[in-house]
N, C-alpha and C positions, 0 to 999 in steps of 0.2 A: 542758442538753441530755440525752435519753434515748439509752440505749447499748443495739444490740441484738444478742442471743447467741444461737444455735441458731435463729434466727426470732423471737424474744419481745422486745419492749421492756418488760422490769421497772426495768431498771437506771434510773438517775439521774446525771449528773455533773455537780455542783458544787464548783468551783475545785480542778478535780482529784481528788473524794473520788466514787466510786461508790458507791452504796447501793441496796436496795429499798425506795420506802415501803411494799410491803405489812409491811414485818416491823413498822415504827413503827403502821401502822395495825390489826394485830393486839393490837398493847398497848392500844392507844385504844379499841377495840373492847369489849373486854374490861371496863374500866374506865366505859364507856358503859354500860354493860349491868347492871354489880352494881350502878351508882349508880340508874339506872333502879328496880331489883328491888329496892330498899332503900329505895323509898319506901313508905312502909305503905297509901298509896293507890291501889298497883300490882292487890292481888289483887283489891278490889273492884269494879274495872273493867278486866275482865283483856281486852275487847277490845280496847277503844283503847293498853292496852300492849303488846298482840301487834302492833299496828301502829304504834306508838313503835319495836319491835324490828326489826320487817321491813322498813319503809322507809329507815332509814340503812344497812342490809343490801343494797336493792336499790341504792343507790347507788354501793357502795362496791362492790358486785357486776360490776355492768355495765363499770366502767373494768380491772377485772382479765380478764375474758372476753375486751375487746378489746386485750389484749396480746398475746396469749393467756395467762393462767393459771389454767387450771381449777381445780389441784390446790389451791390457797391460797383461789380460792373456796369449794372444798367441804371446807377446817377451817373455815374463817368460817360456812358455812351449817350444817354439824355439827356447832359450837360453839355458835350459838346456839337451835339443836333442843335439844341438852342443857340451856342455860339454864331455855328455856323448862316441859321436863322438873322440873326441879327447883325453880321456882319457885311450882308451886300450881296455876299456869294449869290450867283444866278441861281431859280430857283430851279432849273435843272437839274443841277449838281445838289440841288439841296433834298429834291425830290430824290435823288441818287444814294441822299446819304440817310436817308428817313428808309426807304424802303429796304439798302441793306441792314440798317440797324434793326429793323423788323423780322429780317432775315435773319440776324443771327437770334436772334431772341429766339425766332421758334425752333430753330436748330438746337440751340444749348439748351431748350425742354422737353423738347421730344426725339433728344437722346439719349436723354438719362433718363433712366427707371425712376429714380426716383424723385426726378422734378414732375415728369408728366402725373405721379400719384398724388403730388400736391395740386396738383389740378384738378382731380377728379378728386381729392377730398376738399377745394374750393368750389366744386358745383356742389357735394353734400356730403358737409360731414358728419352728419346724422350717422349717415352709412359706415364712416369710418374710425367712429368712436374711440376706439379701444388701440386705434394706430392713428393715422396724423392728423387723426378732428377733434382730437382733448386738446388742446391749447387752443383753437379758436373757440371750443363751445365753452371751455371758462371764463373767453372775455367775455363774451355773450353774458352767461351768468351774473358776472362783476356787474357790466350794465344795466341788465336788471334789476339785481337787489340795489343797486342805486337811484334806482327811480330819480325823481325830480331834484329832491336836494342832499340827496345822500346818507349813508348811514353813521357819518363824522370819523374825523379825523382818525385814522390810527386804528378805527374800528372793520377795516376789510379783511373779511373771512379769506376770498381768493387769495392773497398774498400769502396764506400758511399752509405752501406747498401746495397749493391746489393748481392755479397759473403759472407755468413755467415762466423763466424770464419773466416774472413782474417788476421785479427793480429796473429792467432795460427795455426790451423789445417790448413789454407790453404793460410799461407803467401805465399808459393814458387809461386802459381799464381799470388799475386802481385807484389813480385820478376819479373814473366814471364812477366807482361804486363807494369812493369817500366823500366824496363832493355834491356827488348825482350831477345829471345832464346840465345843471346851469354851470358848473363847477368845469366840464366837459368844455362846455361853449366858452368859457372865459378862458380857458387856454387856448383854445382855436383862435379866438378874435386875437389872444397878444398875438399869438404864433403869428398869425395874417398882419399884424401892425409891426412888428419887427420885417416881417419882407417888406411889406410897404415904404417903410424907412428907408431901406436898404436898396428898393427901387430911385425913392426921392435921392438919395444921395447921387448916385447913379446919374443921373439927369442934368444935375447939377455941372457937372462936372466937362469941364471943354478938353484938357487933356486925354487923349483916346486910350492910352496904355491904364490911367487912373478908374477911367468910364469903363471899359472890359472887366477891371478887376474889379470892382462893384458889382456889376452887373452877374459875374462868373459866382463869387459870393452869395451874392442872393438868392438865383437861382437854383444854386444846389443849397441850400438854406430849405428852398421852395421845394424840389423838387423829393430830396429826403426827408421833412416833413410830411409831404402829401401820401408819400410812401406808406409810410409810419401810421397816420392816420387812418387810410384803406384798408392797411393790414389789419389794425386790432380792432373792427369794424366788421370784416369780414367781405369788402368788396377789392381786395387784395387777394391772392396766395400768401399764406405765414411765408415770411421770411426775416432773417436777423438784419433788421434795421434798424438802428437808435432814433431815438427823436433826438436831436438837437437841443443842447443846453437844459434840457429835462434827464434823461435815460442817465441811469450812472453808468459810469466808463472811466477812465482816465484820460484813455486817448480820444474816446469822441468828446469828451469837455471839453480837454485841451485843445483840439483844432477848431472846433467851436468858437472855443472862449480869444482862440487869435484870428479867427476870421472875421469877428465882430469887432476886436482890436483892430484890425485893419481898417474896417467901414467907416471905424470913427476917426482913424488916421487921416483917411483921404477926407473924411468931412471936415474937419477942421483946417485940413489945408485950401479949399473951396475957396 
């Protein structure tokens, strides 16, 4: 049976274990994609692998939308634009798939009532206060009372009920207001030295099937991160994004914690 939280059916429970499959199908994805691009008969017929690429996309597209979850559509659709990017594909077709992906983005916000009101309480949610601008104006808060080095560990007011999702979507604010902004900066820089890693590995590597999967890894590493941080920031729209190996979850640790397993798979086979 699917379990549903704030309005979204992501969840799953089976005999008691809750999970997302978007996180399992993020891996699968991914792994779809480098085997795909690691066949040598990909670039010489780069249309009908643009469309190998985009129709298991629109599949897998369409049942996330109708949860609703945008956010994990658009690492999946940003994920595979970068693929595409970096595999050779002409940049026509790449222009093709950049511009529909912008296409559907504005469509899937300015058809729903209530993605477009996320918008206009991401231009001010001063104005929206009391509806969808309380959880960005309490990371705000959090940030501030954290100033420079924080008010220590354990001691953040916003966490008690004030911050919705501060254990997941918007620990980094209570990161910012435990730590304060050096505390901030030092998770940014690992965050950014773990993709760096995860690029070097990437590099490395002469088999193509192993190099995509690397590369597929890190960049959604990269790309849901960067998410993550614009959001509790405030130069995002709120949306449920986990940070990666930080946000509790089970199922985002877990595909986490085997995507990094993976990295260091292929690294040692190098």
């Amino acid at each position: 049976m699917y379990r549903k939280v704030g309005g979204a059916a992501r969840w799953l429970n089976i005999a008691g274990i809750s999970f997302q499959p978007v996180e399992i199908t993020k891996l699968s994805f991914i792994l779809f994609l480098a085997k795909l691009l690691s066949l040598h008969t990909t670039i010489e017929k780069p249309a009908p692998t643009l469309a190998y690429m985009l129709i298991p996309l629109i599949f897998i597209g369409v049942p996330l939308m109708a949860q609703p979850d945008f956010g994990n559509c658009a690492i999946l659709v940003a994920s595979t634009v970068l693929f595409i990017f970096v595999s050779g594909i002409s940049r026509k077709l790449l222009l093709y798939a950049t511009g529909s992906a912008g296409l559907f983005a504005c469509l899937a916000i300015f058809s729903s009532p209530y993605r477009t009101k996320r918008i206009l309480v991401f231009l001010n949610p001063w104005d929206h206060f009391q509806t969808g601008g309380f959880q960005i104006i309490q990371s705000y808060l959090g940030f501030q009372n954290g100033g420079l080095l924080g008010v220590g560990f354990g001691e953040s007011k916003q966490k008690l009920f004030f911050l919705p999702e501060a254990h997941n979507d918007f620990i980094l604010s209570v990161i910012g207001e435990e730590s304060g902004f050096l505390g901030f900066s030092l998770i940014c820089l690992l965050f950014l030295y773990v993709v760096h890693c995860g690029f070097s590995i990437m590099r490395q590597q002469e088999n193509l099937f192993r190099k995509y999967v690397a590369f597929g890894i890190t960049s959604t590493f990269a790309i849901q991160g960067l998410f993550n941080f614009f959001v509790v920031t405030g130069l995002l729209p709120t949306k449920g994004i986990s940070l990666p190996l930080i946000s509790s979850g089970v199922s985002s640790l877990l595909s986490s914690v085997i995507m990094v397993g993976l990295l260091l798979r292929i690294s040692k086979e190098t």
